[in-house]
BATORPA-502848 format. One record per residue: z, y, x of N, C-alpha, C, O in turn; residue in one letter. Coordinates in steps of 0.05 Angstrom, whole numbers, plus 5000, padded with zeros to 4 digits. Layout:
ZYXZYXZYXZYXA/...
***
This chain:
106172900780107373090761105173220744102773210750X/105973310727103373470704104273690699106673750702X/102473850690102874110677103574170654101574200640X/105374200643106474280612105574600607105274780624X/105074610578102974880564106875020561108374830556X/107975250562110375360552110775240531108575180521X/113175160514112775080485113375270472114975440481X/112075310440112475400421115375410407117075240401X/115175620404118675660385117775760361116575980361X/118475620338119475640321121875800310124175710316X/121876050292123876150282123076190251120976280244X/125276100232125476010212125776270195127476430203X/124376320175125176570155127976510151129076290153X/129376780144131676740129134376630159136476500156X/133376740185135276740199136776970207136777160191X/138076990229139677250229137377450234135077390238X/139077780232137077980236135477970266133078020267X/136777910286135677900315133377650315131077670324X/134777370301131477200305129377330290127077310298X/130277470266126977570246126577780264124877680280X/127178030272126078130290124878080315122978230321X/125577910330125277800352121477600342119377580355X/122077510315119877330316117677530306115377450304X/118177750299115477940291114678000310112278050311X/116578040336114978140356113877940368111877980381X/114977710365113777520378110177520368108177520382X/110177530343107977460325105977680328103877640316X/106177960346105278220347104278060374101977980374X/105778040391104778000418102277620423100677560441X/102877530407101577260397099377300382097777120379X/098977570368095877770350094177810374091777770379X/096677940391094078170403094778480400093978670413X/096578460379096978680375099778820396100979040393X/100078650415101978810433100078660464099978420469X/099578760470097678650492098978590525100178790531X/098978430542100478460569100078740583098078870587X/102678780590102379100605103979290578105679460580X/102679210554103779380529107079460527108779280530X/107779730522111179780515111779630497110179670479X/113879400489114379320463116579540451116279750464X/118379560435119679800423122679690435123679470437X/123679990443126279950463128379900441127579820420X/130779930445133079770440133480110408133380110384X/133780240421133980510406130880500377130880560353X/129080410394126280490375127680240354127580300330X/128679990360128779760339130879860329130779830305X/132979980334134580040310134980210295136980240281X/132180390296131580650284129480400262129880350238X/127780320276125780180258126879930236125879880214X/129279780249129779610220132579740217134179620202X/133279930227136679890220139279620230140679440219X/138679710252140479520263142679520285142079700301X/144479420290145879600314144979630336142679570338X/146079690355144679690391145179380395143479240405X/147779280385148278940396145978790383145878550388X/144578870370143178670344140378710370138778550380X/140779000373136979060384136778970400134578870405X/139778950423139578860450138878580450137278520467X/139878400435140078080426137678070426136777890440X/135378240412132178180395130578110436129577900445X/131178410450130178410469130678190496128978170514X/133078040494134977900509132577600503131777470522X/131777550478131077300467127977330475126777120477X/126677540479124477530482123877560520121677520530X/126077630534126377610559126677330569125677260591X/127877190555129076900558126276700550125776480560X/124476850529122476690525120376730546119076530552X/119776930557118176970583115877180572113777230584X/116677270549114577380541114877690545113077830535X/116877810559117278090561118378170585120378060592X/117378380601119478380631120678690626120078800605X/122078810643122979080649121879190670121879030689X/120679430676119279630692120579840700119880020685X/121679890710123180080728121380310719119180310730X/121880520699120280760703118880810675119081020662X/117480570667116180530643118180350622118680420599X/119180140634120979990596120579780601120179700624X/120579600575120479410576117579320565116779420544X/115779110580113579080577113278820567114778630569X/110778850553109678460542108978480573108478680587X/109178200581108977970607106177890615104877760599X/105377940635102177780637102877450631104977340638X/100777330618100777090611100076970643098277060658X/101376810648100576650669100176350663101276240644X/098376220683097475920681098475770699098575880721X/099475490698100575300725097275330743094975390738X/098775270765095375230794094975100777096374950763X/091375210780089875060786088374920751086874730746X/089675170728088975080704088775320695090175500703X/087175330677087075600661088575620641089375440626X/089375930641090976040621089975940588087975920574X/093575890585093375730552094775860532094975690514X/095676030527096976280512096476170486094076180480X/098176050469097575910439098576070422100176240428X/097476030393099876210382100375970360098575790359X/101975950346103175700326101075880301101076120298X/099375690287097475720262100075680240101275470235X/100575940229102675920204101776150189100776340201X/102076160162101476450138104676560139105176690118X/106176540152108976570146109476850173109176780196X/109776990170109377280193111377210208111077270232X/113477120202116177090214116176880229118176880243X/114776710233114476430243112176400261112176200276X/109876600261108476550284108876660317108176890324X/109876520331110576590347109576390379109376140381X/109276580398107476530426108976460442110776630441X/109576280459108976360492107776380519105376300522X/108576430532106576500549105776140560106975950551X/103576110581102575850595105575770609107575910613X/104975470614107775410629107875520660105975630670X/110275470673110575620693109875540719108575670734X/111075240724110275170742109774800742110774640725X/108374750764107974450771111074270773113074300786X/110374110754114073940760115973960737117973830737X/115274120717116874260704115874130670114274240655X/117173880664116273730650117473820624119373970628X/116973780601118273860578116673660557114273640553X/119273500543119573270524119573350498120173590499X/119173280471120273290444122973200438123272990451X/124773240426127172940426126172940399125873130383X/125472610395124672380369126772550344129172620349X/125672570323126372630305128072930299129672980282X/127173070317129173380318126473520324125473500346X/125073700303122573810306122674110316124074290307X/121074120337122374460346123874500369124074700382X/125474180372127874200388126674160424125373950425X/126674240439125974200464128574090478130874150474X/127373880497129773870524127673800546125973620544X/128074000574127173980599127373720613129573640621X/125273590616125973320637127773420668128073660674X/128273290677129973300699128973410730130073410752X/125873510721123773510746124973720762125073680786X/125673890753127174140768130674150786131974310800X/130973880774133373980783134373890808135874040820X/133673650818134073570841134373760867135073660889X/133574060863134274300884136074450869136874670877X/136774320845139374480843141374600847142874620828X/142174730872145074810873146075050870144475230866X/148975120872150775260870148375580881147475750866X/147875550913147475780915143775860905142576080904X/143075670902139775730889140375880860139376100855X/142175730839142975750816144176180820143276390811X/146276130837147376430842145676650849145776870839X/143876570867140676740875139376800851138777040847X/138876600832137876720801138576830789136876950777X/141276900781143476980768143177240780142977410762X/142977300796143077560811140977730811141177970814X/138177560807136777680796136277820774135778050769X/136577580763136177680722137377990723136478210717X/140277880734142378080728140778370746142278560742X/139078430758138078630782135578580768133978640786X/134178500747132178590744132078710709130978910699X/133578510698133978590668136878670663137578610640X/138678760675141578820668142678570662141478350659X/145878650660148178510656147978360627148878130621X/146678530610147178470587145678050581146377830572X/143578200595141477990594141877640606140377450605X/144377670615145677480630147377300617149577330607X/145477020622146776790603146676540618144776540633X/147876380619147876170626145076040613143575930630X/144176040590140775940592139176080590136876020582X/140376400600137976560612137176380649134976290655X/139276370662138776290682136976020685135175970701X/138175830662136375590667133675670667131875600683X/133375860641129875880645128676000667126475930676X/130476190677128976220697128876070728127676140748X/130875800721131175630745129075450736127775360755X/128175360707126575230701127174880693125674680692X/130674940688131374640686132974600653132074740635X/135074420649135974520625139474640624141174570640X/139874800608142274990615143974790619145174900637X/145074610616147774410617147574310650149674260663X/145674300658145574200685147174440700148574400720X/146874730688147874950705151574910715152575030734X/152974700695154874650684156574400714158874350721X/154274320722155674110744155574320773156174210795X/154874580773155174760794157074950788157875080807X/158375020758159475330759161175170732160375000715X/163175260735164975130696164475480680166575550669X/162875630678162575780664160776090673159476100694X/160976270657159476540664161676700679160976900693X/164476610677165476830692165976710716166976870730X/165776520726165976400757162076500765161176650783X/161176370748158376530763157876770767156076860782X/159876940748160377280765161377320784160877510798X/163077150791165677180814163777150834163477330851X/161876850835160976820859157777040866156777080888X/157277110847154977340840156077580856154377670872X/158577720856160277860857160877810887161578000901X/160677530899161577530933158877650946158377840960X/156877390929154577500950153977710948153377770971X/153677890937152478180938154078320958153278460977X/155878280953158178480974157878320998158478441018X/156978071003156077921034153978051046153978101070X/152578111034148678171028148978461050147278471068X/151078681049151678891062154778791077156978861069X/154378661095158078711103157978891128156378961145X/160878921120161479181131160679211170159579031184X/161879511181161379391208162479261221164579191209X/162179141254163278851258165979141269168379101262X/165579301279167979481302169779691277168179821263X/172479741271173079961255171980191265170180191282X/173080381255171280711256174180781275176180641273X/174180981291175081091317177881261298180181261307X/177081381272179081471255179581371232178281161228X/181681461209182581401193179881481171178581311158X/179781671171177681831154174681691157173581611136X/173781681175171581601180170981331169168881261159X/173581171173173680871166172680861143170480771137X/175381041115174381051100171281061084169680901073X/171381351091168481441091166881201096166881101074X/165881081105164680821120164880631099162780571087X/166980521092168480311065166580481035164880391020X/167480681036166780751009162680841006161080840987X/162380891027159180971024158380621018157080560998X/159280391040157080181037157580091008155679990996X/160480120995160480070961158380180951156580040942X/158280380950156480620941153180530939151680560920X/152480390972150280290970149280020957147079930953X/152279910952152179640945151079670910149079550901X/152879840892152679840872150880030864150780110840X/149180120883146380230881143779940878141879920861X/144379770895143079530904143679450875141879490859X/145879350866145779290841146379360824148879320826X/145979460799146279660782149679480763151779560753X/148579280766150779140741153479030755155078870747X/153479140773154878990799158879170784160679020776X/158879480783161079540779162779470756165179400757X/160679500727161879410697162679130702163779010684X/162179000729164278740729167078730737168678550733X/167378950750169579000776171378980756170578970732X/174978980765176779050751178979160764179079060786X/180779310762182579320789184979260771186679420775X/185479110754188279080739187378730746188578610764X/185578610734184778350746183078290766181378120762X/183278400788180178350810179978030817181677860823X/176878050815175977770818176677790852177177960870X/176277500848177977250875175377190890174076970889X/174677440906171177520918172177550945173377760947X/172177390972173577420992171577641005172677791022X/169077681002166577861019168278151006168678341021X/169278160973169678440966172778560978173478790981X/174478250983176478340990177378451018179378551028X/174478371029174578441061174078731068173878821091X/173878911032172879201032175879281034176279501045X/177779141027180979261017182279301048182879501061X/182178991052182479001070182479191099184579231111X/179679311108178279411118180179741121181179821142X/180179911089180480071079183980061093184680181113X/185279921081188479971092188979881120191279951129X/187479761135187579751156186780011181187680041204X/184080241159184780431170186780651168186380881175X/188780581158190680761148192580641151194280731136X/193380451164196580331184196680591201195180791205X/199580491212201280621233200680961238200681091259X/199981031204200281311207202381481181201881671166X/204281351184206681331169206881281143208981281131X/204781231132204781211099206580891090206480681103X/207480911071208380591063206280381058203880461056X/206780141054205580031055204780071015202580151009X/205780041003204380170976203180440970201680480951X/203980630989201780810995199280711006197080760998X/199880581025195980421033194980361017193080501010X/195480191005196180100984193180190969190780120968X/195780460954194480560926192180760933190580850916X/192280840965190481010969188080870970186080980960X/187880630982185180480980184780360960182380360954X/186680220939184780210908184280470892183380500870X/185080630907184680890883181580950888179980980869X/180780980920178581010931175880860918173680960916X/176480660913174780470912174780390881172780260875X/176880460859175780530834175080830832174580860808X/174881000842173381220846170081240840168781360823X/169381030868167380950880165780850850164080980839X/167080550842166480390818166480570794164780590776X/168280680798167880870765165581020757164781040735X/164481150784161581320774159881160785157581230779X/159980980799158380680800157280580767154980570758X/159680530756158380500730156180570722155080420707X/154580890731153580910709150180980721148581130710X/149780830743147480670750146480490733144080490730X/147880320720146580100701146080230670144280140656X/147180380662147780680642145180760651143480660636X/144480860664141480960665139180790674136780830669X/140180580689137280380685136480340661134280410653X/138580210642138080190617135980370597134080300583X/137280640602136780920591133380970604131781110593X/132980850626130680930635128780740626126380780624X/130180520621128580320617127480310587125080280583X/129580330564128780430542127180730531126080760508X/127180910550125881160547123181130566120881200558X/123581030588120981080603120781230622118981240639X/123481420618124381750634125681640649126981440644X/125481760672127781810693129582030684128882190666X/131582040695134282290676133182680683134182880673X/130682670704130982910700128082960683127483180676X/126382700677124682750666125982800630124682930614X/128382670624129582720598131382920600132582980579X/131983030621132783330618131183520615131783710600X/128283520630126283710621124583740592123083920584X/125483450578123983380553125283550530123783620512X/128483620529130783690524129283930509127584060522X/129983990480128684280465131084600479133284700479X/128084610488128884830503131285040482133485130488X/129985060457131685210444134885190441136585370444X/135184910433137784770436139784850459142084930458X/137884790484139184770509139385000513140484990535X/139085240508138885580513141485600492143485720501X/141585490469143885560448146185480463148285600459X/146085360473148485260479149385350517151685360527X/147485380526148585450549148585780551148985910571X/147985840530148186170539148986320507147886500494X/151586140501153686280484156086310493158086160492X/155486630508158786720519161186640507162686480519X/161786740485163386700464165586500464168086520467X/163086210456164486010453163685790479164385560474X/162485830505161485700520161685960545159486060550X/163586050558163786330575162786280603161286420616X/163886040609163185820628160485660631159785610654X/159485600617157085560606154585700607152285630613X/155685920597153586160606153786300630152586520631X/155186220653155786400679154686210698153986290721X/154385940690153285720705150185740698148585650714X/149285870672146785830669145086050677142586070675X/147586280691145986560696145486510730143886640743X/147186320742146886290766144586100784142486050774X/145285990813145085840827143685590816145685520802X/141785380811141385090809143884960820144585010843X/145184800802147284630815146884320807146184200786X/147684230838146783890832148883730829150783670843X/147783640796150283470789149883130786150882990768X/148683070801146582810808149082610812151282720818X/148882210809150482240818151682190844154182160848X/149182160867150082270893151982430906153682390923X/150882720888153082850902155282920883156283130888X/156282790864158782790853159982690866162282750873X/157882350875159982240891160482270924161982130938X/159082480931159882510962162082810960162882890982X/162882950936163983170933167282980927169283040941X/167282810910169382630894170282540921172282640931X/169082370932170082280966171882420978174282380980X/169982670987170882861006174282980989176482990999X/173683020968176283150969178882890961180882870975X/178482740942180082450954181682460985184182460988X/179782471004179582461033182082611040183882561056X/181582861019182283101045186283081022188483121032X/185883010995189182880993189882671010191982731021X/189082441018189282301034190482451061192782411070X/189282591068190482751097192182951096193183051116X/192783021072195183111056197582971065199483031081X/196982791051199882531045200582461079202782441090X/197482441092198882381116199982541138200882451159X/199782801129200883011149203383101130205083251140X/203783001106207083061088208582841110210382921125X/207682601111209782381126209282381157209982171170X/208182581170207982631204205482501219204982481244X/204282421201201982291211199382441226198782671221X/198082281247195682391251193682421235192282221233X/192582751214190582671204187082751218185182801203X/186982761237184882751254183182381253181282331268X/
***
């Protein structure tokens, strides 16, 4: 087997707004002038700087993730990529020799041993992966990547030839394991909820059970940020690991008189509860990831002046200013969601002491 150098891409003046953007930065980071380790400009900074939407900026950053030339940092953003070399060869970081600004563009050294890459005769520019990679192809290697991307760069970032690149084969092969992106959610969607299953014994009470059901969600879609904006509860995916949460949930709440569509609705209610402020974990990876801040470092950044106008105008804010004369209160969303629970819980033991039930 041999070592292939990454290939060069080519982007053409006069394409959409996301390839010309996408290829300046390419051509910044291929100077020198954005260096490995370097912030490239977040999703917000590019559509302040060319005018463009968030879908346009997100697209610019998505293409340069896919090219290998940019990662995400938990804390700091999104970063140019250390150039890496196959064993055992030194780093080859090219940049395409063009006078055309829009068109010079890098990538990084190739990735690994095995990982062959052809011209096809007469199509200039055009790449297709030889077949070296694929022979370990399967279903759950393929879903293990997928789960990554998606847990290291968001949901957004998630493509069927995002995954090839990072499996290292060509995207159509992804095609004899999955017939599309929304079966590779579904099965994305079992394993994670496998990854934590629940305990092997129910909980001694009704309450507890719960409680129990809804925290390991809790930790699940902590584990993965992009995990809830998939969920649905009008169409829920056909995920037997997630349905063993439903399950679980109405099972602690038999034979304590409720109907069976009371079980029912009490455990999907719980559990879009759960999902709903789940959401907005991937809402702030994002947010952190484009700022650099963690949320209380962008609350302290916040003009003090502003934030005084507004929280301490009796008038028109009475409430507002009685919260700001008092106590620190934590509105994190931990404990929204262990407050949201608890009282959920305690209607729950409501309903079951309206129909004669034990709610102990």
């Amino acid at each position: 087997m041999r070592s292939v150098e990454r290939v060069v891409v080519v982007v053409v003046d006069g394409g959409t707004p996301s390839e010309r953007i996408a290829a300046e930065l390419r051509r910044r980071i291929a100077a020198g002038e954005l260096k490995p380790g370097a912030r490239v400009p977040s999703t917000r900074r590019i559509m302040r700087e060319w005018g463009v939407a968030m879908a346009t900026a997100t697209k610019v950053l998505n293409r340069l993730r896919e090219d290998g030339l940019v990662r995400a940092v938990p804390g700091v953003g999104t970063v140019v990529a250390a150039r890496r070399a196959p064993a055992g060869a030194p780093a080859q970081g090219r940049a395409v020799a063009g006078r055309d600004a829009g068109r010079e563009v890098g990538r990084e050294a190739g990735r690994e041993v095995g990982r062959e890459a052809e011209r096809v005769p007469g199509a200039a520019g055009v790449v297709r992966r030889a077949k070296g990679g694929e022979r370990e192809l399967g279903q759950e290697r393929m879903v293990e990547a997928a789960v990554r991307v998606a847990d290291h760069e968001g949901l957004a970032a998630l493509s069927m030839r995002r995954v090839a690149t990072e499996l290292g084969v060509a995207t159509m092969s992804l095609y004899r394991h999955v017939p599309g992106k929304d079966e590779l959610l579904r099965l994305m969607t079992d394993r994670v909820f496998g990854e934590q299953p629940l305990a092997a014994a129910p909980a001694p009470d009704w309450r507890t059970g719960l409680e129990e059901v809804s925290r390991l969600q809790w930790r699940i879609y902590r584990s993965h940020p992009w995990l809830a904006s998939t969920m649905s509860f009008t169409r829920p995916v056909l995920a037997p690991d997630a349905a063993l949460h439903t399950e679980r949930a109405i099972s602690a709440l038999a034979g304590l008189g409720l109907s069976w569509e009371e079980m029912a609705q009490a455990s999907v209610s719980l559990a879009a509860f759960t999902c709903g402020l789940a959401v907005h974990f991937e809402r702030e990876a994002q947010a952190e990831q484009d700022s650099g801040m963690s949320a209380e470092e962008w609350m302290e950044r916040l003009d003090d002046e502003d934030h005084d106008r507004l929280m301490s105008d009796p008038e028109r804010f009475p409430m507002f200013d009685a919260l700001n004369r008092g106590p620190e209160i934590d509105l994190g969303l931990d404990a929204l969601f262990e407050f949201g629970l608890a009282r959920m819980l305690d209607g729950v033991g409501a309903l079951i002491a309206a129909r004669g039930g034990a709610t102990g």
